[in-house]
PAZAPA-4460 file (N, C-alpha, C; in steps of 0.05 Angstrom, whole numbers, plus 32768, in hexadecimal, padded with zeros to 4 digits):
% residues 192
    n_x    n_y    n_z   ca_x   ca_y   ca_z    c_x    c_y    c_z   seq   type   mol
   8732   73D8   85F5   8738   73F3   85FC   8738   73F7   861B     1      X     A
   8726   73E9   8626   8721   73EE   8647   873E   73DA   864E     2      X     A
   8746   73CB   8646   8755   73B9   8651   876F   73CC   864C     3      X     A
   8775   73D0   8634   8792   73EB   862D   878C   7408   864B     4      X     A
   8779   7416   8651   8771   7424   865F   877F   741D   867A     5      X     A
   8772   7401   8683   8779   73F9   8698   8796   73F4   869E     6      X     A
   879F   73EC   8686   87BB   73EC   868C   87CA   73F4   868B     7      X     A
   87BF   7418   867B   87D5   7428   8680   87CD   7434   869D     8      X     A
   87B1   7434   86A7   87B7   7446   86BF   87BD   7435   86D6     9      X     A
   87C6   741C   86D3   87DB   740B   86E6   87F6   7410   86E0    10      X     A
   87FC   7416   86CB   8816   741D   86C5   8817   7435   86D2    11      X     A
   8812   744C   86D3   8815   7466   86E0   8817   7461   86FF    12      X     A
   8802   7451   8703   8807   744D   8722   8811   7448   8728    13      X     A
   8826   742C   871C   8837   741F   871A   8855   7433   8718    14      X     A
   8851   7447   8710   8867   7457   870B   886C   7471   8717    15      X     A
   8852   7477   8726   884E   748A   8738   885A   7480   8756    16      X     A
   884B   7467   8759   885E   745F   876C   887A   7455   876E    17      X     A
   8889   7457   875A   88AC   7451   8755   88B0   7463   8760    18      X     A
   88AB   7478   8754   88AF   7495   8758   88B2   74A3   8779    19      X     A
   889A   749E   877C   8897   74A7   879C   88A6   749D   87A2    20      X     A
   88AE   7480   87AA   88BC   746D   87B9   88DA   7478   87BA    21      X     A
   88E2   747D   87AA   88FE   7489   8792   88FF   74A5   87A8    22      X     A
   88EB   74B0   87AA   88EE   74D2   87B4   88F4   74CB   87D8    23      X     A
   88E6   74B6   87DB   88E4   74B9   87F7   8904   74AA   8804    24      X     A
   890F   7489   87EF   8928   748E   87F4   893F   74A3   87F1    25      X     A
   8937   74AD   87DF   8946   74CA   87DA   894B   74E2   87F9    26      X     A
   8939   74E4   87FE   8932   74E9   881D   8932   74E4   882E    27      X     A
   8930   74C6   8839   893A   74C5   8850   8963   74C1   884B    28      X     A
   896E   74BB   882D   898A   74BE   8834   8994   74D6   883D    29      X     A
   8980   74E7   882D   898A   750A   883B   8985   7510   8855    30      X     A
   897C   7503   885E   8979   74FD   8881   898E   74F3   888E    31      X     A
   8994   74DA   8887   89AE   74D6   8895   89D1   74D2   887C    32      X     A
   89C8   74E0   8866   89EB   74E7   885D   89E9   7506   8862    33      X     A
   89FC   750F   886A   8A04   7530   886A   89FF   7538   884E    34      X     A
   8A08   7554   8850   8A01   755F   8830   8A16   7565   8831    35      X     A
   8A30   756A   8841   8A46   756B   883F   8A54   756C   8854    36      X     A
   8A73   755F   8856   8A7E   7553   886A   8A99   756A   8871    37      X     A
   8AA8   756B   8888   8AC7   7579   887C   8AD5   756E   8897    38      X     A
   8AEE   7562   888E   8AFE   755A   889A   8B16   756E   88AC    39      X     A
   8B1E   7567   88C1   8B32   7584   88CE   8B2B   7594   88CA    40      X     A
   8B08   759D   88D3   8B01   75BC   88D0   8B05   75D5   88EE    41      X     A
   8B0C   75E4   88DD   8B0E   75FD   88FC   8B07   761C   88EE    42      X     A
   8AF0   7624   8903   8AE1   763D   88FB   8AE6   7651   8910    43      X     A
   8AF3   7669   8906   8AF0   767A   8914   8AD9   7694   8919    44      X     A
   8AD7   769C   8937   8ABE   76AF   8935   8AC8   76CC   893A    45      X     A
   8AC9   76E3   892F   8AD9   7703   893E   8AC8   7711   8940    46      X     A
   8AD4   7721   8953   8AC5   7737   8958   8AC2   774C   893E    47      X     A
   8AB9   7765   8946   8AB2   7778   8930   8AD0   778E   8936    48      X     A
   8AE5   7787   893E   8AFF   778E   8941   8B10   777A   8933    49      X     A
   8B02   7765   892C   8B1C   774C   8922   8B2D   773A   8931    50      X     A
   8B22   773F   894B   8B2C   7727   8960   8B21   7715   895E    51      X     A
   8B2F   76FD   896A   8B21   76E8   896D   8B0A   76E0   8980    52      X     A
   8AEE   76D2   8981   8AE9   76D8   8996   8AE9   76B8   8999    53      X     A
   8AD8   76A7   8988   8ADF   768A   898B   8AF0   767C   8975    54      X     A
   8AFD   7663   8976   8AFE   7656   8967   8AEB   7633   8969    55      X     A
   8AE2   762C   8956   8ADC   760D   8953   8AED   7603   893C    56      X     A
   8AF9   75E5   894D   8B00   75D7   893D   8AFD   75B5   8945    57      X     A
   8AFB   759C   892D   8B05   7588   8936   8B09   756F   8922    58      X     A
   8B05   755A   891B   8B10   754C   890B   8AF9   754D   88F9    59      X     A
   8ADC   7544   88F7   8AC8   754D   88DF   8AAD   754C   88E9    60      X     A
   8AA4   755D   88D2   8A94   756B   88D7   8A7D   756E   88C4    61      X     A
   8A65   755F   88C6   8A4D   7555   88BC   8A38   756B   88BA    62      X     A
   8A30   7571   88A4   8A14   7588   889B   89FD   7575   8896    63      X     A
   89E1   757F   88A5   89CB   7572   8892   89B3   758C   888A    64      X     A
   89AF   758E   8880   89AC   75A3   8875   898B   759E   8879    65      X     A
   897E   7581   8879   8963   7580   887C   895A   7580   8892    66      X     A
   896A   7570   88A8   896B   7576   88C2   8975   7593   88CD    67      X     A
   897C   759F   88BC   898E   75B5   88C9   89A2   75B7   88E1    68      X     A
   89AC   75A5   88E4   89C7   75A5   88F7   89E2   7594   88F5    69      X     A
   89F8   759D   88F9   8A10   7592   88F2   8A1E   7581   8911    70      X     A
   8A2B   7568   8906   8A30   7559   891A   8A52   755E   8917    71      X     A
   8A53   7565   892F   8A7E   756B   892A   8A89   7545   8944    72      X     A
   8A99   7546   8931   8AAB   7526   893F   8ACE   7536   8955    73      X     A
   8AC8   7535   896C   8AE5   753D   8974   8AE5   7559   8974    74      X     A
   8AD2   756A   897C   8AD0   7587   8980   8AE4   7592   898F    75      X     A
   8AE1   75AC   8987   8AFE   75B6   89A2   8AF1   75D7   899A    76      X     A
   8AE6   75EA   89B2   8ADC   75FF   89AC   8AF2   760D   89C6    77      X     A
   8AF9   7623   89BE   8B0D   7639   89CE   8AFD   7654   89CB    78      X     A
   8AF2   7659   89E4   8AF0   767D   89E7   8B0B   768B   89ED    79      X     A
   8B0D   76AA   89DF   8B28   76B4   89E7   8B22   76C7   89F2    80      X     A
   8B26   76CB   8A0B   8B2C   76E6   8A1D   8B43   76F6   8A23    81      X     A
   8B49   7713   8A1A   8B67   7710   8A21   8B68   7712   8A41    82      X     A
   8B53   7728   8A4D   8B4C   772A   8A6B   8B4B   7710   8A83    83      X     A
   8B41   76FC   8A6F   8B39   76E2   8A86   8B42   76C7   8A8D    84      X     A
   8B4E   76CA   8A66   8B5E   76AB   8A5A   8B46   76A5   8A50    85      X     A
   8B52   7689   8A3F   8B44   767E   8A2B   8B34   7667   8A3B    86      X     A
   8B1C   765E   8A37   8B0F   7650   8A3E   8B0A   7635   8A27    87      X     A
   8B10   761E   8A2B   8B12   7604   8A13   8AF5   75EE   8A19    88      X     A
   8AEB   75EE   89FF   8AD4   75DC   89FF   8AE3   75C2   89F7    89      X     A
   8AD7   75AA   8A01   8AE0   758A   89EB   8AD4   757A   89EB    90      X     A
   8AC7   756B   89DD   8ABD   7550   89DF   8AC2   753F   89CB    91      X     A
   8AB5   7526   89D2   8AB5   7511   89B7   8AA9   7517   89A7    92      X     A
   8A8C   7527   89A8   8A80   7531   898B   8A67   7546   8993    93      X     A
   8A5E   754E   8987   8A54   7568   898B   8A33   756B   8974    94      X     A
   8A23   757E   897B   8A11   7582   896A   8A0E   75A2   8960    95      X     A
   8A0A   75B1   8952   8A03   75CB   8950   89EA   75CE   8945    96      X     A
   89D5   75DC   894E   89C0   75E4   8944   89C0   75FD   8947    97      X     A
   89A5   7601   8930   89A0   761D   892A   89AC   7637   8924    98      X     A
   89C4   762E   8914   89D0   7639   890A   89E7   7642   891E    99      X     A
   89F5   762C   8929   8A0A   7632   8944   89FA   7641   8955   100      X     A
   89E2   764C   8957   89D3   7653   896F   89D4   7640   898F   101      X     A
   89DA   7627   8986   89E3   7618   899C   89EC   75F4   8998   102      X     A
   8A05   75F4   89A8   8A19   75E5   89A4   8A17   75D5   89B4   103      X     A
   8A1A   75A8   89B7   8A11   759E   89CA   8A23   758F   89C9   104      X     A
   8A37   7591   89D4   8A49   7582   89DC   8A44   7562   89E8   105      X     A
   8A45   754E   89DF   8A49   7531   89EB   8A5B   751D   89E5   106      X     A
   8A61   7516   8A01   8A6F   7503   8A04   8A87   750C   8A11   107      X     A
   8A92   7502   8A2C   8AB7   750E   8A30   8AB5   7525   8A27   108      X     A
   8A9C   753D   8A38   8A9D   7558   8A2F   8AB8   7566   8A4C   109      X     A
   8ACA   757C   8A41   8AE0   757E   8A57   8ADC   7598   8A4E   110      X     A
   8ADC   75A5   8A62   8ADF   75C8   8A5D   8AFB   75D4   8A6F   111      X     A
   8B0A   75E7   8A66   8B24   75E6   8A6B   8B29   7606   8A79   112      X     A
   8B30   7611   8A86   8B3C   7628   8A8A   8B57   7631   8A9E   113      X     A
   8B6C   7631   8A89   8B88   7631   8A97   8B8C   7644   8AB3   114      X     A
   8B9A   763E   8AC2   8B9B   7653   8AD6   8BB1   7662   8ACD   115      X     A
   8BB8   767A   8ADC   8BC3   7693   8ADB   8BD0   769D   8AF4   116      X     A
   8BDC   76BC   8AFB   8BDD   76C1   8B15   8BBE   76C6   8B23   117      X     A
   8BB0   76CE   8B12   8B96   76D5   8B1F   8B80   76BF   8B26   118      X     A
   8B84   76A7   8B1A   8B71   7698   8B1C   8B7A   7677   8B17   119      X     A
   8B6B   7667   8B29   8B7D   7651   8B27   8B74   7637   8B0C   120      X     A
   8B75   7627   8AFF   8B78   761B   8AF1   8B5A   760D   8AF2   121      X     A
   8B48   7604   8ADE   8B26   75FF   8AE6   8B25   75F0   8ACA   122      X     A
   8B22   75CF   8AD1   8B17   75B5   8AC5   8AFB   75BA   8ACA   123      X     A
   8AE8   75AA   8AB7   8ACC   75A6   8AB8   8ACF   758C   8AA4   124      X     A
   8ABF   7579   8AAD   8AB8   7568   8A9F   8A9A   755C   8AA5   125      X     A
   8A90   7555   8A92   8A73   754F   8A94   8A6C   752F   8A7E   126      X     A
   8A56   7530   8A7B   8A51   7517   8A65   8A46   752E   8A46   127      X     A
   8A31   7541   8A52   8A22   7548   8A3E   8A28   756F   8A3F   128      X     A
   8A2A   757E   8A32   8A24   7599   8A3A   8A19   75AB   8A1F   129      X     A
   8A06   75C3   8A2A   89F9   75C9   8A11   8A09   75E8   8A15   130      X     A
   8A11   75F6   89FD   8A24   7609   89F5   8A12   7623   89EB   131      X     A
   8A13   7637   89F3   89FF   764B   89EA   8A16   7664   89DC   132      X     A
   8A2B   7659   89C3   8A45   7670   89C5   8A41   768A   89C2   133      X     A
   8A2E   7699   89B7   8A2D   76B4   89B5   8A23   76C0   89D2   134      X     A
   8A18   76B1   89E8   8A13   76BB   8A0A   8A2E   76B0   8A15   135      X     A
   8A41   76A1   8A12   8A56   7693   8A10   8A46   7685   8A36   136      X     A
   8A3C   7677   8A2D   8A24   766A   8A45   8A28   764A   8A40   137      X     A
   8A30   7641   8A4E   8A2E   761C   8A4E   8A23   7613   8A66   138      X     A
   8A14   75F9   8A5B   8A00   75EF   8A77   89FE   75D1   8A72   139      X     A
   89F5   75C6   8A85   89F2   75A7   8A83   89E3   75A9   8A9D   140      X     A
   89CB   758B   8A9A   89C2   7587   8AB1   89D2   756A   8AB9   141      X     A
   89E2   755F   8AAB   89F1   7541   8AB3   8A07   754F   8AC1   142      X     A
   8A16   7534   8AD5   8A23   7533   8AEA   8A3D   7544   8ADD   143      X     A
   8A47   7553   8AF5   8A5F   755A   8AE8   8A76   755E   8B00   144      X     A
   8A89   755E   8AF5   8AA5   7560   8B07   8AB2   7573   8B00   145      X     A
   8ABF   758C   8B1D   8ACB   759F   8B19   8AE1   7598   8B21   146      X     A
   8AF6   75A3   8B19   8B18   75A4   8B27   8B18   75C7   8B25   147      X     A
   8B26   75D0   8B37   8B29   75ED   8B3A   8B46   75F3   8B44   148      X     A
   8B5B   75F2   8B44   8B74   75F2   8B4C   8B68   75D9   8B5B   149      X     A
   8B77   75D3   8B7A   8B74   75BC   8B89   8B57   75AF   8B94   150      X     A
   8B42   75CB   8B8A   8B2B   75B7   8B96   8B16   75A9   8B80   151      X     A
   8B09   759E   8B8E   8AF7   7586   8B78   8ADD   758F   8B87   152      X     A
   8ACA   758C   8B73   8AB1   7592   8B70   8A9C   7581   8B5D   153      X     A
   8A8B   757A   8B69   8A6E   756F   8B54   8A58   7574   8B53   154      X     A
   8A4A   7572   8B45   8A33   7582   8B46   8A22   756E   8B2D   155      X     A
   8A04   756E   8B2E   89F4   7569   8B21   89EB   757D   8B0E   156      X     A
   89F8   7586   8B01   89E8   75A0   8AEA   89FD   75B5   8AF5   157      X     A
   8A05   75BC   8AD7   8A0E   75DE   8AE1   8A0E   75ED   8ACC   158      X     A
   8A0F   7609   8ACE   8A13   761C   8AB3   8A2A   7629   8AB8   159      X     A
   8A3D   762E   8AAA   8A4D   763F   8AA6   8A4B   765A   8A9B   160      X     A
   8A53   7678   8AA5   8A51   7689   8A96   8A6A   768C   8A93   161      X     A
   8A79   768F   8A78   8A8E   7698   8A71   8A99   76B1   8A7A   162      X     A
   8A86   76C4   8A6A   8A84   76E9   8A6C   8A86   76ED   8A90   163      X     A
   8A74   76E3   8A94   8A7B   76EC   8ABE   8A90   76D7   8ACB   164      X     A
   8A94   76C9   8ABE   8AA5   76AA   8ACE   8A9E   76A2   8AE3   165      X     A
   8A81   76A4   8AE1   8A70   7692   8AF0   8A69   767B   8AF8   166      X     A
   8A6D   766B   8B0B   8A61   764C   8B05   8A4C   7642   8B15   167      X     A
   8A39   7637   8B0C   8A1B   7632   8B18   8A2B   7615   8B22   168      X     A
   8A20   7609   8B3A   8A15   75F1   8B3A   89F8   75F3   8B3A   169      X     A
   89F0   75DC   8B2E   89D9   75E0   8B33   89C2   75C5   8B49   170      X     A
   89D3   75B1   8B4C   89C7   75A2   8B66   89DA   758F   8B70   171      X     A
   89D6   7584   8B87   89E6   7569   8B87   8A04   7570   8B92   172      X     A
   8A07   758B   8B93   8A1E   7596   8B97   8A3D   758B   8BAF   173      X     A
   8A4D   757D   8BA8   8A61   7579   8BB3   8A7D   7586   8BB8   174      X     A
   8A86   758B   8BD0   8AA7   7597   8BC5   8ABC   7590   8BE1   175      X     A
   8AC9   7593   8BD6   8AE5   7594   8BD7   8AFA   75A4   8BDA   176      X     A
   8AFB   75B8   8BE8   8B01   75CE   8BEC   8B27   75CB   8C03   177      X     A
   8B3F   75D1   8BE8   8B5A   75CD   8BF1   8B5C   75F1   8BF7   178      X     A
   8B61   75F3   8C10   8B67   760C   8C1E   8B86   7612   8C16   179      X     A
   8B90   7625   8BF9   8BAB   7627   8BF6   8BC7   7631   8C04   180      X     A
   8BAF   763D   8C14   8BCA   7649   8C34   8BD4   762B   8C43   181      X     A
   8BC5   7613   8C3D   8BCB   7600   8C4D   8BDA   75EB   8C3F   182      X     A
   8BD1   75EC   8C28   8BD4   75D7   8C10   8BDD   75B1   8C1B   183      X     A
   8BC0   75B7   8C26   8BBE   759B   8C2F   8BBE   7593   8C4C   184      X     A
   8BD1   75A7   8C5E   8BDC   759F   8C74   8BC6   75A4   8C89   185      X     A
   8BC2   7598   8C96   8BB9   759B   8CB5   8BBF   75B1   8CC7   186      X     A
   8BB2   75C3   8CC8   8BC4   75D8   8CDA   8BB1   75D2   8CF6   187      X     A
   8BC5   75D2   8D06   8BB2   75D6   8D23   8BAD   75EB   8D2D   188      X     A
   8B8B   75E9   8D3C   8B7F   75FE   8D3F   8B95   7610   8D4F   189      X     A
   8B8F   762F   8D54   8BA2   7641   8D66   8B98   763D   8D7A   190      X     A
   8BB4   7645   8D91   8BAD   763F   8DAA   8BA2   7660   8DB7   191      X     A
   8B94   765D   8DC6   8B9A   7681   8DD0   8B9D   7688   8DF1   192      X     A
***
């Protein structure tokens, strides 16, 4: 009887531990498989008028639901202004946390804003940048390169404000400054 005893409560343990083992592979796959994937996704955001205010889109787009954050492959984010023009997010791949509370662009991150009669044409490119879209606020402390119509600019860290069209450098600051009355040329000083 002691010997049946013993061996069923090795069996339990024996089966308690399957079990656990079983739960914990179970869990760490839910760690790294998504809970669901979508291919060519694009989300739009509107105002409380029905305009557009952002769009996201890019080739796919990873949920983890235990981690809580979704990994997008080939991002492409557009703010629309009709006042200012549209301002374009891009990279190789991207992170969103906290419920799109904030967006982290990495890799070949390029931020885009066409010129106009009012304003001239503004490249940004960086390695890394972190996206704040409802302050429409982007920042990075890695190296970055400006183009602004003809002049070039770098800077160690900068934030962008969308809403003011603001641009921080924030150290390290270099430029390049093409004077368009001259567009390039040498003028010699005046004589008097």
């Amino acid at each position: 009887l002691i010997i049946l005893l013993f061996l069923l409560t090795m069996l339990t343990w024996w089966l308690d531990t399957k079990v656990q083992n079983a739960d914990n592979n179970d869990s760490s796959a839910r760690e790294t498989n998504p809970d669901f994937y979508i291919e060519k996704y694009q989300a739009t955001r509107m105002n409380r008028q029905g305009e557009k205010l952002y769009l996201l889109k890019g080739e796919k787009l990873r949920h983890f639901t235990k981690k809580k954050d979704t990994k997008l492959e080939s991002p492409y984010l557009i703010y629309y202004d009709e006042t200012n023009g549209p301002v374009s997010f891009q990279a190789n791949q991207a992170m969103i946390e906290k419920n799109g509370e904030h967006v982290y662009f990495i890799d070949n991150v390029e931020i885009k804003r066409p010129g106009n009669e009012l304003q001239k044409p503004l490249s940004i490119t960086t390695s890394r940048l972190h996206i704040i879209p409802d302050k429409e606020v982007a920042k990075t402390d890695k190296e970055v390169s400006l183009i602004w119509g003809d002049s070039k600019l770098s800077s160690v860290g900068l934030e962008f404000n969308n809403k003011t069209r603001m641009i921080y450098l924030l150290s390290n600051a270099k430029a390049y400054y093409e004077n368009p009355k001259t567009n390039g040329q040498d003028i010699p000083p005046k004589e008097d």
